[in-house]
Backbone as JSON, one array per atom type, in Angstrom:
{
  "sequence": "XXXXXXXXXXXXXXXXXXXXXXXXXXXXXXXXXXXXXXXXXXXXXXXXXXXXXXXXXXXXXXXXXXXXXXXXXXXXXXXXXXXXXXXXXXXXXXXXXXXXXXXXXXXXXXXXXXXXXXXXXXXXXXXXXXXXXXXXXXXXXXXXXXXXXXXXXXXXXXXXXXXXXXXXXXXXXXXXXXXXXXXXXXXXXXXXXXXXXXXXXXXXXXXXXXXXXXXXXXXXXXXXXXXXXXXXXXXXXXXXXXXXXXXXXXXXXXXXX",
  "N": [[182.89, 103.38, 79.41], [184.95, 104.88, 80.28], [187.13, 103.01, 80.98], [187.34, 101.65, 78.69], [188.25, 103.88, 77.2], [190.81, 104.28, 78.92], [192.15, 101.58, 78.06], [192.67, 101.69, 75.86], [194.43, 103.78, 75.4], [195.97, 102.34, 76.94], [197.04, 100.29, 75.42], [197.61, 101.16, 72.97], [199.8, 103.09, 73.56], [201.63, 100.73, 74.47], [202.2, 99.21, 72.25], [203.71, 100.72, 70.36], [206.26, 100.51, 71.31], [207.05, 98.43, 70.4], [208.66, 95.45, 68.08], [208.89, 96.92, 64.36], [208.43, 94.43, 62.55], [207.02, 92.83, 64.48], [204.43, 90.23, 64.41], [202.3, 90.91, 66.13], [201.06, 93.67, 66.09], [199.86, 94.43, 63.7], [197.23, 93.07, 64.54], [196.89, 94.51, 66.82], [196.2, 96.56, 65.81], [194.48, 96.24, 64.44], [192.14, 96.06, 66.34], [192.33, 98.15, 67.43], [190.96, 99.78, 65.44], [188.42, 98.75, 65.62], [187.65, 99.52, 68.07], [186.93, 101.61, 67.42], [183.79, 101.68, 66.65], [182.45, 102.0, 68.94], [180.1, 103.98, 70.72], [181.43, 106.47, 71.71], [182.53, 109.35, 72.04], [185.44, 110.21, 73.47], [186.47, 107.93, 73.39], [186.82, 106.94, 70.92], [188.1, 109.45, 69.77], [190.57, 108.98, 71.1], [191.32, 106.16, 70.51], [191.86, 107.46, 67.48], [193.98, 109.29, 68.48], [195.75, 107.0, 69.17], [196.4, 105.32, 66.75], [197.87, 107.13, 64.65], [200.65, 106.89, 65.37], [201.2, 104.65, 64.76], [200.47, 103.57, 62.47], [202.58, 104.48, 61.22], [204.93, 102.86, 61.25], [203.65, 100.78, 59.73], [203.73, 100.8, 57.24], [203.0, 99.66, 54.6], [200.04, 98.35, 54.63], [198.49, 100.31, 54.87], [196.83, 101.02, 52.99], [194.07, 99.74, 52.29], [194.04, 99.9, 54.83], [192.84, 101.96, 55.07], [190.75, 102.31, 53.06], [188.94, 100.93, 54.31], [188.2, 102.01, 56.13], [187.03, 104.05, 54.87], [185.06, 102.87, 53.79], [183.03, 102.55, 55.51], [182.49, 104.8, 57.17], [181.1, 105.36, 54.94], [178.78, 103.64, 54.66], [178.58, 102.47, 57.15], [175.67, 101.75, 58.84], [175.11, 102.53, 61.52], [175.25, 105.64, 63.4], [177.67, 105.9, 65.09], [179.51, 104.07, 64.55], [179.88, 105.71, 62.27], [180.51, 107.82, 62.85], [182.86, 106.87, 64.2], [184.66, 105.93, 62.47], [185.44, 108.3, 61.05], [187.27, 109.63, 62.86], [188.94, 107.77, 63.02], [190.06, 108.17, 60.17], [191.54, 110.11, 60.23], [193.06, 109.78, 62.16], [194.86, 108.1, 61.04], [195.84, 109.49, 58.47], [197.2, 111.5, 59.84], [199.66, 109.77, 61.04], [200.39, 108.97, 58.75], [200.97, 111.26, 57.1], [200.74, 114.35, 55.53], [200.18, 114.3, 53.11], [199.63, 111.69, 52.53], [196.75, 112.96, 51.75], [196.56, 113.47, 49.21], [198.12, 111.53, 48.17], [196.49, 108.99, 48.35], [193.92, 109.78, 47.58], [191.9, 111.55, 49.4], [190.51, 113.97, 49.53], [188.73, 113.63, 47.09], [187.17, 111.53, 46.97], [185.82, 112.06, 49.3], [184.55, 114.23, 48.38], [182.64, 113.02, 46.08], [181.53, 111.6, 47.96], [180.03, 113.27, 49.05], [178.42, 113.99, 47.0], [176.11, 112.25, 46.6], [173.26, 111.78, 45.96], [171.62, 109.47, 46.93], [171.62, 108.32, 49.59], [171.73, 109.2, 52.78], [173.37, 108.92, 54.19], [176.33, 109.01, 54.06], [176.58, 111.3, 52.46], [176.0, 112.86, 55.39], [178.67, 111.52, 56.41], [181.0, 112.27, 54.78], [181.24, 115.15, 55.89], [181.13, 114.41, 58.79], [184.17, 113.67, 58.45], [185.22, 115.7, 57.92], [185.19, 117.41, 59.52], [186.92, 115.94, 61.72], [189.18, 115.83, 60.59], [189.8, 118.89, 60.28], [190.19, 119.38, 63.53], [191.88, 117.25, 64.12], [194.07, 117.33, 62.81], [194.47, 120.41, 62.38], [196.6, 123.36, 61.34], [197.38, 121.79, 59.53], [195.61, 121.1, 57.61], [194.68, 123.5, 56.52], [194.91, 124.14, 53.84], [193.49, 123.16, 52.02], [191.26, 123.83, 53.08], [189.7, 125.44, 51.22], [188.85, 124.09, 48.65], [186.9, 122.72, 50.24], [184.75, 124.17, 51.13], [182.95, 124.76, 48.85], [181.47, 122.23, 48.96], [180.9, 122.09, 51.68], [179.02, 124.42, 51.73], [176.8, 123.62, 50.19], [175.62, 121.71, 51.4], [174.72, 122.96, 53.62], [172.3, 123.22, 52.88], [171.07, 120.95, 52.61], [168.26, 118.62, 52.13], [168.56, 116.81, 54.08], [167.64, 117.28, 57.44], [169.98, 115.81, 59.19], [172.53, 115.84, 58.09], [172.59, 118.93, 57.2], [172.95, 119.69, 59.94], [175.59, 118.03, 60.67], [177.19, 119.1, 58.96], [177.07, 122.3, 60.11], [178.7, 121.7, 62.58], [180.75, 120.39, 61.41], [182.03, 123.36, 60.09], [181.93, 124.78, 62.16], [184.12, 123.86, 63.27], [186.06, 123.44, 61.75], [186.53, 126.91, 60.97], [187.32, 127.77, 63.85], [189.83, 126.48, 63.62], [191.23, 127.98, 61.83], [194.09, 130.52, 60.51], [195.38, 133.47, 60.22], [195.75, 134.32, 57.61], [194.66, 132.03, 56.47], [191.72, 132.63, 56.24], [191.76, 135.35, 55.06], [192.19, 133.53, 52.69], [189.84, 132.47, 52.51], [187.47, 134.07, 52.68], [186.78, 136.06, 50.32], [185.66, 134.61, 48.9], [183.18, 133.05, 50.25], [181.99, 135.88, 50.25], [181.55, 136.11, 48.12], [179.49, 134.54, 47.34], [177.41, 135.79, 48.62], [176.07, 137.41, 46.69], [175.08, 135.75, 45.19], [172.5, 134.16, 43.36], [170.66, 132.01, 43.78], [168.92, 131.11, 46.38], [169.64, 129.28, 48.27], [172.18, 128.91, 48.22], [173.32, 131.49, 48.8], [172.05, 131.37, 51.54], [173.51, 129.68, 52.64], [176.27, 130.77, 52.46], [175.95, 133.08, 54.29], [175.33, 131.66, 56.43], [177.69, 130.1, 56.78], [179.9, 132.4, 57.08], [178.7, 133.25, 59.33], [179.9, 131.49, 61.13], [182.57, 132.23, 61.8], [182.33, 133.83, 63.86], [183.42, 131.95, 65.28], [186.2, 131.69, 65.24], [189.81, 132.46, 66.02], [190.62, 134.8, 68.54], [192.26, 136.28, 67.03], [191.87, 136.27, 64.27], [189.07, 136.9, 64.07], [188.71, 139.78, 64.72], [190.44, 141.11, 62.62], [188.57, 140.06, 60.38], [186.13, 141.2, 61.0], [185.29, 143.71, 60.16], [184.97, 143.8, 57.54], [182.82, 141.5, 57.42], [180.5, 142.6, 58.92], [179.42, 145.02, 57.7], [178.68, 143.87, 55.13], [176.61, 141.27, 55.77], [174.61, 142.75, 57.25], [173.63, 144.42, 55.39], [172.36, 142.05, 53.93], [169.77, 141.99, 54.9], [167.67, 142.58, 54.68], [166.78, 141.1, 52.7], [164.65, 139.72, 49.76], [164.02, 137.01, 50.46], [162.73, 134.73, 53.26], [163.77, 133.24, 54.94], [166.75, 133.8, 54.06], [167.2, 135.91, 55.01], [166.52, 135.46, 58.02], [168.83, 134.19, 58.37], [170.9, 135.47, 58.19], [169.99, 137.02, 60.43], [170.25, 135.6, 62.6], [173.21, 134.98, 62.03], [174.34, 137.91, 62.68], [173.73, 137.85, 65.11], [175.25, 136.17, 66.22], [178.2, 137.05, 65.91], [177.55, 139.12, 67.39], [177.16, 138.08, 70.32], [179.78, 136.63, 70.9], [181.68, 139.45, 70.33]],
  "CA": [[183.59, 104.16, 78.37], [186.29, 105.62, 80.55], [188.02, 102.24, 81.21], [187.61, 101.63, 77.44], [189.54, 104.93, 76.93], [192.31, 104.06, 79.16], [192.35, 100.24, 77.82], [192.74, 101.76, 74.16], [195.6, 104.66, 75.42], [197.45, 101.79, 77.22], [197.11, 99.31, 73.99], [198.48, 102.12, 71.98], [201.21, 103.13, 74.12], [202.73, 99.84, 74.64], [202.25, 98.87, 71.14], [204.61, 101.91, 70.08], [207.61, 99.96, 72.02], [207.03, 96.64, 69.87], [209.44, 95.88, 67.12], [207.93, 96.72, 63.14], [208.08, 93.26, 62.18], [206.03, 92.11, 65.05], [202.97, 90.03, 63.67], [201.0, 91.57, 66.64], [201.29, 94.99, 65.74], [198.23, 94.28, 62.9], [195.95, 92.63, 65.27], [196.43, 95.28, 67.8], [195.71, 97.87, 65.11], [192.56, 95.59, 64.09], [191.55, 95.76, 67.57], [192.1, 99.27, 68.0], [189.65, 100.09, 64.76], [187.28, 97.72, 65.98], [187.02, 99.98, 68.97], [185.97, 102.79, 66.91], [182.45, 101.54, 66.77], [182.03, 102.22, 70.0], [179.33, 105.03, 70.88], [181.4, 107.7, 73.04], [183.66, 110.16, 71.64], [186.28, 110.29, 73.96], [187.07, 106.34, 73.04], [187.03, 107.31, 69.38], [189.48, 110.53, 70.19], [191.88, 108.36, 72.02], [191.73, 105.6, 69.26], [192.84, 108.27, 66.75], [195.53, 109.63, 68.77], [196.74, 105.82, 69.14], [196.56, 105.29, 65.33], [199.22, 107.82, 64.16], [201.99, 106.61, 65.82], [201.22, 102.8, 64.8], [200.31, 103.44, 61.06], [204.17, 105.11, 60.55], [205.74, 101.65, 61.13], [203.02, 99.76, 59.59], [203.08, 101.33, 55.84], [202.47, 98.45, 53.6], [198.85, 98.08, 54.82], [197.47, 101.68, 55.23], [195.65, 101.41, 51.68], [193.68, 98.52, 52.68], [192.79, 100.52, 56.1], [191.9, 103.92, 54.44], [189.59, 101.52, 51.76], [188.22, 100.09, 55.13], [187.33, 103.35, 57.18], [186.45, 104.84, 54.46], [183.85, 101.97, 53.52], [182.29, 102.33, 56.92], [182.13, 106.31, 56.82], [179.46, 105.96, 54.0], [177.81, 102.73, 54.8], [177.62, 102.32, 57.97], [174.11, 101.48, 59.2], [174.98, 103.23, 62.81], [175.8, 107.12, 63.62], [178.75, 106.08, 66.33], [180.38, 103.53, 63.54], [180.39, 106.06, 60.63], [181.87, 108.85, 63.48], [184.07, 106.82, 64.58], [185.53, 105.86, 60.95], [185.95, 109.48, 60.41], [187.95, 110.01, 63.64], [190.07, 106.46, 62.65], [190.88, 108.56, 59.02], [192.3, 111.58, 60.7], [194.47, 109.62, 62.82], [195.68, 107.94, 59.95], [196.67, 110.52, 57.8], [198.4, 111.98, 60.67], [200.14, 109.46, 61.08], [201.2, 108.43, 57.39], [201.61, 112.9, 57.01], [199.85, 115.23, 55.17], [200.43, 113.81, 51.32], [198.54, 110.65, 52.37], [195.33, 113.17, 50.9], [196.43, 113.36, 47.67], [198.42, 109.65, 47.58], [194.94, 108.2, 48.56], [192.55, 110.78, 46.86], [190.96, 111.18, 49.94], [189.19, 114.99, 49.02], [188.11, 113.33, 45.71], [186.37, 110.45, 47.21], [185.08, 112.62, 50.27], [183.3, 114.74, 47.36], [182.02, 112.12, 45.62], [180.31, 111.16, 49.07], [178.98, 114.85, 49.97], [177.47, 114.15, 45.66], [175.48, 110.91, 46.81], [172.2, 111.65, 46.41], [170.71, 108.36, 47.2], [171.9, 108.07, 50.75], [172.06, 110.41, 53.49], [174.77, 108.56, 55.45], [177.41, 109.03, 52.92], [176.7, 113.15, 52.93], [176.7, 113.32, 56.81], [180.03, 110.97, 56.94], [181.3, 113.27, 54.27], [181.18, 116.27, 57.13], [181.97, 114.2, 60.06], [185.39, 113.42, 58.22], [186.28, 117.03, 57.39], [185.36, 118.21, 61.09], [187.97, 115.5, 62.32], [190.64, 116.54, 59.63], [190.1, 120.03, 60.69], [190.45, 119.01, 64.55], [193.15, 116.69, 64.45], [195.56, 118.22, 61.73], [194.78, 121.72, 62.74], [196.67, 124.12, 60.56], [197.89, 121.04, 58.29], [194.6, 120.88, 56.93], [193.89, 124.62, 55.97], [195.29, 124.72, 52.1], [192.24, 122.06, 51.74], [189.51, 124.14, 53.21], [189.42, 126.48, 50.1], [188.23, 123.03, 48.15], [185.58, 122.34, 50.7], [183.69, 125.48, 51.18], [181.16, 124.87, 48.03], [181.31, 121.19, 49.95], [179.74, 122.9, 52.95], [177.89, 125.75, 51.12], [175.86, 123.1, 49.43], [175.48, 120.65, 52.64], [173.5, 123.94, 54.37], [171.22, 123.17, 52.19], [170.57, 119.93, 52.33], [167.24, 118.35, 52.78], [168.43, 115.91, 55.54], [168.5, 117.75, 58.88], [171.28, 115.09, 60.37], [173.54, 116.25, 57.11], [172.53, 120.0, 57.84], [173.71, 119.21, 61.14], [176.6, 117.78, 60.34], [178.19, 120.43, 58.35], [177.21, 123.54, 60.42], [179.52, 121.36, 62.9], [182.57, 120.93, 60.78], [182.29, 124.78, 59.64], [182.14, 125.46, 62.92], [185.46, 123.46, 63.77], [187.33, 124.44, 60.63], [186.6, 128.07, 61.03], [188.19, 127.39, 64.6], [191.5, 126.13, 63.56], [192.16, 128.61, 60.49], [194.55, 131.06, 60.84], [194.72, 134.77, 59.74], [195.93, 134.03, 55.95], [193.14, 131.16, 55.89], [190.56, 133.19, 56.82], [191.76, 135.69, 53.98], [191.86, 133.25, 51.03], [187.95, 132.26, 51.84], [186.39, 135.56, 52.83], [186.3, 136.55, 49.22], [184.88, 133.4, 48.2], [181.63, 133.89, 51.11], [181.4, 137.15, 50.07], [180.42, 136.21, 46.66], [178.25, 133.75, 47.97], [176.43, 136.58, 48.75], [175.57, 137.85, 45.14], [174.2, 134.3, 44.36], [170.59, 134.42, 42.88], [170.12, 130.75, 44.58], [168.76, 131.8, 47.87], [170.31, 128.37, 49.25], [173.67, 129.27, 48.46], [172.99, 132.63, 49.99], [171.89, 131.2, 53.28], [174.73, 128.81, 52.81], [177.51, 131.74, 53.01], [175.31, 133.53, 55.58], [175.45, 130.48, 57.72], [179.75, 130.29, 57.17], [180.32, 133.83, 57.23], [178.42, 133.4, 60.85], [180.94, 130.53, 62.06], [183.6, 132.94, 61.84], [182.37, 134.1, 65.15], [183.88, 130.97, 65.83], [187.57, 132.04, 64.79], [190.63, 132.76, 66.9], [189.6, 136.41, 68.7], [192.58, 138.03, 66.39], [191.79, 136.73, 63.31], [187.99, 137.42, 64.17], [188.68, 141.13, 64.59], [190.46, 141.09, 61.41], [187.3, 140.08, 58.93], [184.78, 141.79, 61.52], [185.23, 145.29, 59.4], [184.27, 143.61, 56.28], [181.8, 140.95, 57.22], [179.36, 143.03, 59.57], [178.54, 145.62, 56.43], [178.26, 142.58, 54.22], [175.64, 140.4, 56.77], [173.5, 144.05, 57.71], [173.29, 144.69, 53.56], [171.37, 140.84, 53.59], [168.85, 142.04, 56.41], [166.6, 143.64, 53.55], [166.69, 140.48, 51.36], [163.43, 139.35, 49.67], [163.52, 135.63, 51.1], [162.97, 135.17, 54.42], [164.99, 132.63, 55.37], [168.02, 134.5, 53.88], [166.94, 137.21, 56.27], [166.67, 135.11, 59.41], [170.15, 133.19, 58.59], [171.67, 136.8, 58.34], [169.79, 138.09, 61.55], [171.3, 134.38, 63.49], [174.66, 135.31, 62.28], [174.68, 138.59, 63.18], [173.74, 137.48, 66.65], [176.63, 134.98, 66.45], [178.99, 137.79, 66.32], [177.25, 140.18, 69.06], [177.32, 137.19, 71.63], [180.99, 136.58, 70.94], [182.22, 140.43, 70.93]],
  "C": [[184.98, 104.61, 78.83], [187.32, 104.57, 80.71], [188.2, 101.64, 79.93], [188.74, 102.43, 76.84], [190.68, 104.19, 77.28], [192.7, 102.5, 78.78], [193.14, 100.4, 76.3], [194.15, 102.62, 74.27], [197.28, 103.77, 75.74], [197.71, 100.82, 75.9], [198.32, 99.75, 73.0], [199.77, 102.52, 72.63], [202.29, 101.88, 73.91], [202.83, 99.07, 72.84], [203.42, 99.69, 70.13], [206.18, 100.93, 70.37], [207.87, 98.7, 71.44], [208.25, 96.72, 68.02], [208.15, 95.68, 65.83], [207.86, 95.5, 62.92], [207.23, 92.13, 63.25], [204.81, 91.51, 64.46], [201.8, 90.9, 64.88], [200.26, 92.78, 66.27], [199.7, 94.97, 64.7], [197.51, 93.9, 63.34], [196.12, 93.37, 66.27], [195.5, 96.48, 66.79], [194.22, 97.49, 64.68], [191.67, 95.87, 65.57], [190.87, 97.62, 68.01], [190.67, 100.04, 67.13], [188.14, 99.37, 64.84], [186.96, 98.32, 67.06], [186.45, 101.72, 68.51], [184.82, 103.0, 66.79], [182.01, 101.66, 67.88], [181.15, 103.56, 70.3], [179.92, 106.11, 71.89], [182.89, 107.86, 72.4], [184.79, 110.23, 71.84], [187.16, 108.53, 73.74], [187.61, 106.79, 71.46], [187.96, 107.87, 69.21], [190.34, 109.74, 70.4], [192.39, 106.72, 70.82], [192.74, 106.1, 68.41], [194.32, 108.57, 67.07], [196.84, 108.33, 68.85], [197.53, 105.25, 67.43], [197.61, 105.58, 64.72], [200.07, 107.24, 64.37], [202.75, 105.45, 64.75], [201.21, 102.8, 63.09], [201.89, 103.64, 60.64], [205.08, 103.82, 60.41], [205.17, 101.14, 59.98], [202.7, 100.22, 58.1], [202.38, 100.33, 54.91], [201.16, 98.3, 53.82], [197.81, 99.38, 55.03], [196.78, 101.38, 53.91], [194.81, 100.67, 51.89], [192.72, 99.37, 53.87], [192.37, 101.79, 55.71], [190.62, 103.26, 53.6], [188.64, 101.52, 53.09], [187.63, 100.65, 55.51], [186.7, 103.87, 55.92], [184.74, 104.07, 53.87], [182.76, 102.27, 55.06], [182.21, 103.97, 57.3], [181.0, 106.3, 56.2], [178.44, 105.08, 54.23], [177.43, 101.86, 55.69], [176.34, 102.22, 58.3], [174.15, 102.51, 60.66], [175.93, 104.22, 62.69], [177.29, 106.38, 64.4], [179.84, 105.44, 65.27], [180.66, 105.05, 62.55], [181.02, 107.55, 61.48], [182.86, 108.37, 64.02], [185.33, 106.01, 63.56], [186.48, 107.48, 60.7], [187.09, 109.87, 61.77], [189.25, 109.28, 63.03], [190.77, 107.25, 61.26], [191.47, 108.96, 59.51], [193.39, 111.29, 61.21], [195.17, 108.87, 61.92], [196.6, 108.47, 59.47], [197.72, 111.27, 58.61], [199.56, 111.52, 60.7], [201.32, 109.12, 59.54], [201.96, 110.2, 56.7], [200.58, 113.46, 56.07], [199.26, 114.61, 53.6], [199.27, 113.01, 51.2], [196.84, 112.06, 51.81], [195.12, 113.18, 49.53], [197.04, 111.74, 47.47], [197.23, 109.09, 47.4], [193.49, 108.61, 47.92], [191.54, 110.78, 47.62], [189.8, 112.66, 50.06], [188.67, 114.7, 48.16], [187.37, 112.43, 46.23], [185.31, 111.27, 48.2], [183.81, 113.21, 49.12], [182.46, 113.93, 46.76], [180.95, 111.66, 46.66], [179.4, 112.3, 49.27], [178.04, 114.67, 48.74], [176.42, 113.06, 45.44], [174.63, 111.26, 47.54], [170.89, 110.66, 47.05], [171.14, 108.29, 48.62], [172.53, 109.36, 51.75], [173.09, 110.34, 54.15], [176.03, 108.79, 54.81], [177.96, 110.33, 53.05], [177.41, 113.37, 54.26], [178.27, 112.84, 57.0], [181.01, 111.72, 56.17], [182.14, 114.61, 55.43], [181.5, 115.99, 58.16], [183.89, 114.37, 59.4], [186.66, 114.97, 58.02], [186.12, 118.13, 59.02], [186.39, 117.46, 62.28], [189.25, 115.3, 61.49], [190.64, 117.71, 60.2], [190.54, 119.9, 62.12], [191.59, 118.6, 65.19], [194.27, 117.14, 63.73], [195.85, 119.4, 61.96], [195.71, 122.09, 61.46], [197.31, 123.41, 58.8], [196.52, 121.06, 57.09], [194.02, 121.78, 56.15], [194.19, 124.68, 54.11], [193.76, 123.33, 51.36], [190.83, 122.47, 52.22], [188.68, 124.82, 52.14], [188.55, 125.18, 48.94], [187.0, 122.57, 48.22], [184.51, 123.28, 51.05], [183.0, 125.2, 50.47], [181.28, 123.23, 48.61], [179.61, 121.92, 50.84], [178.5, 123.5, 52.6], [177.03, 124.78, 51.14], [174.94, 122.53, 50.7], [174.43, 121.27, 53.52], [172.46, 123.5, 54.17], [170.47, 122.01, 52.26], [169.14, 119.26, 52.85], [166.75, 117.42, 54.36], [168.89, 116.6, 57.05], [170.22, 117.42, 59.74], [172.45, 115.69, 59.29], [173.64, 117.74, 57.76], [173.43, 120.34, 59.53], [175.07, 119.48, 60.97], [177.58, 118.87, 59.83], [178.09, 121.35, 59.0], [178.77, 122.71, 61.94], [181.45, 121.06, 63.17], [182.58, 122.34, 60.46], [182.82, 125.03, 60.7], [183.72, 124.99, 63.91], [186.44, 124.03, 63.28], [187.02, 125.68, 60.51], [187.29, 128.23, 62.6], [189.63, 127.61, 64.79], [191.62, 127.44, 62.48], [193.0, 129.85, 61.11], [194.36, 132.38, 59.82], [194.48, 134.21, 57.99], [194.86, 133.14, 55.7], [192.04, 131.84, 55.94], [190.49, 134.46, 55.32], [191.5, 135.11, 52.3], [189.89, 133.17, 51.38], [187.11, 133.42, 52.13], [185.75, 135.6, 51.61], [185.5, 135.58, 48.65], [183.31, 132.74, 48.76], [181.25, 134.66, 50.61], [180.86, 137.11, 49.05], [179.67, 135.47, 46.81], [176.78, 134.93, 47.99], [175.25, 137.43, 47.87], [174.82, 136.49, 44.89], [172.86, 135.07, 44.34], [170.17, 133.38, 43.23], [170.2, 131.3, 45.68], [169.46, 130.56, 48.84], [171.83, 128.65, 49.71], [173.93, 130.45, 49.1], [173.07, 132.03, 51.15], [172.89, 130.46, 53.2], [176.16, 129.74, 53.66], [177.25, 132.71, 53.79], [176.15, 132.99, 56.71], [177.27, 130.31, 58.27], [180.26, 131.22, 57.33], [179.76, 134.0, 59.07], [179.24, 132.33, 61.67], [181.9, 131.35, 62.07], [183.59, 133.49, 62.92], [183.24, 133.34, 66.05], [185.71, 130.75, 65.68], [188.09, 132.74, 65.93], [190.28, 134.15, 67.24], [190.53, 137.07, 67.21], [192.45, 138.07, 64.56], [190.09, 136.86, 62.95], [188.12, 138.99, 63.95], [189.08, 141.73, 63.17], [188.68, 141.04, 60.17], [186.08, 140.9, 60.01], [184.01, 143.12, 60.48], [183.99, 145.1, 58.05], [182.91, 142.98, 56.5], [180.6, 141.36, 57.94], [178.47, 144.02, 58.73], [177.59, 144.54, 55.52], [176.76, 142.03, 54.5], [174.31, 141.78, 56.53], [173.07, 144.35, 56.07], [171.94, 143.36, 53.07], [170.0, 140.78, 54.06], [167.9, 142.29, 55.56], [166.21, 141.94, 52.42], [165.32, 140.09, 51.2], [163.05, 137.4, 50.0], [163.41, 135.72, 52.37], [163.41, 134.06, 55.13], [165.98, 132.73, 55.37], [167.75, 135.65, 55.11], [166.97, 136.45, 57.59], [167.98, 134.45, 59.36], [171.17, 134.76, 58.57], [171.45, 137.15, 60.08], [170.56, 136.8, 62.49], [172.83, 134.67, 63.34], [175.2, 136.22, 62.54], [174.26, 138.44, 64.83], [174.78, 136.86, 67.18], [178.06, 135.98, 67.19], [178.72, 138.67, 67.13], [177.89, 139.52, 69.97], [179.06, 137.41, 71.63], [181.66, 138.22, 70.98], [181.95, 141.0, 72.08]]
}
């Protein structure tokens, strides 16, 4: 894996120095997404970061490779392929800039995957893709988390553990990166989570209101005021799975203060 890495960093490097009209330039980039199927993260990572650079020359063909990853996100047959599609988007978009989400409609399609009840691989690749948008874009990505929150909410819920999975994952990335103001638009939009009369969606904004442990310390201290009344108010509830996803997230935030 590690001589994979550095096989894929030097690929990408020297590929950077080649003129745009090179014909190689597309069969390195085939080469490089062809090493996305590879089973070990740190290959995948280092893919991505090669990606960006290479897509900015290479415009004419990004719709073609967003169709491609994104085909292999939902229907992959293997976990390492359909994470390492979702790494290959991220460095995309990086590369092509932020827009590429609306040029490409790639939150409208993502949803459409998290709403595909016939297949579980679709959901989870759904959630890998928005925990390596949140990752690699960092604060480019936040005016798009307000979108995916009932995403997530729902995803808590879901009957397939590896989905479940999946999403407490990305929450716990994109609550991470957000910054104070992000952290303000979705509070209010948890907090009413909390009124739901679906006990899923309850434990849903439990469960995200407890990744926030997982937020920068200062804009943790910020929502602490509000969301530790909030959480201790759920402790009483009459489900008791809403009650143990309260008492886990108030543990979340002990450990961490």
């Amino acid at each position: 894996d590690q001589i994979k890495e550095a096989v894929v960093i030097l690929f990408g490097r020297l590929a950077r120095h080649m003129d745009k009209s090179d014909p190689r330039l597309p069969k390195i980039v085939e080469r490089l997404i062809d090493a996305l199927k590879t089973p070990a993260e740190q290959v995948q990572m280092a893919v991505s970061d090669c990606l960006s650079p290479l897509v900015e020359v290479m415009q004419s063909s990004v719709s073609q490779l967003i169709d491609d990853l994104f085909n292999q996100l939902t229907d992959a047959p293997k976990y390492a392929a359909r994470r390492g599609a979702a790494y290959g988007l991220a460095g995309v978009v990086k590369g092509v800039g932020i827009s590429a989400m609306k040029d490409y409609g790639i939150i409208e399609r993502l949803t459409a995957a998290t709403e595909d009840k016939k297949r579980y691989e679709s959901r989870q690749g759904a959630m890998f893709a928005f925990e390596t948008f949140s990752s690699t874009l960092g604060r480019l990505f936040e005016p798009y988390v307000i979108h995916i929150i009932p995403l997530l909410l729902t995803s808590f819920g879901d009957a397939t553990p590896d989905v479940r999975e999946a999403a407490i994952d990305a929450a716990r990335v994109i609550m991470g990166n957000l910054s104070g103001y992000g952290v303000k638009v979705i509070l209010p939009l948890l907090l009413s989570g909390l009124d739901e009369k679906q006990w899923r969606t309850k434990k849903g904004s439990i469960e995200l209101l407890g990744m926030m442990a997982y937020c920068a310390p200062r804009q943790l201290s910020q929502s602490l005021p509000i969301v530790i009344p909030r959480l201790t108010g759920v402790l009483t509830d009459s489900h008791a799975q809403v009650r143990a996803a309260a008492n886990k997230s108030l543990k979340q935030f002990g450990e961490v203060i």
